[in-house]
N, C-alpha and C positions, 0 to 999 in steps of 0.2 A: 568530487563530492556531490555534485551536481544529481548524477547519474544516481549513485547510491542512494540519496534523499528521491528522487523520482521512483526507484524503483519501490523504498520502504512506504510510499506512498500509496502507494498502487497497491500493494500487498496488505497496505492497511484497511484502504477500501475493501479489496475483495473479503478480507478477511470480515469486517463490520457486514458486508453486505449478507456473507454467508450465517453469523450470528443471528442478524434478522430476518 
């Protein structure tokens, strides 16, 4: 679960970052 929570993380950054 680790792994998955790190990667939906990541994804969520890039993803805010690409919004802004």
């Amino acid at each position: 679960a680790s792994a998955a929570t790190a990667s939906l993380r990541a994804l969520l950054q890039r993803g805010c970052g690409l919004t802004s």
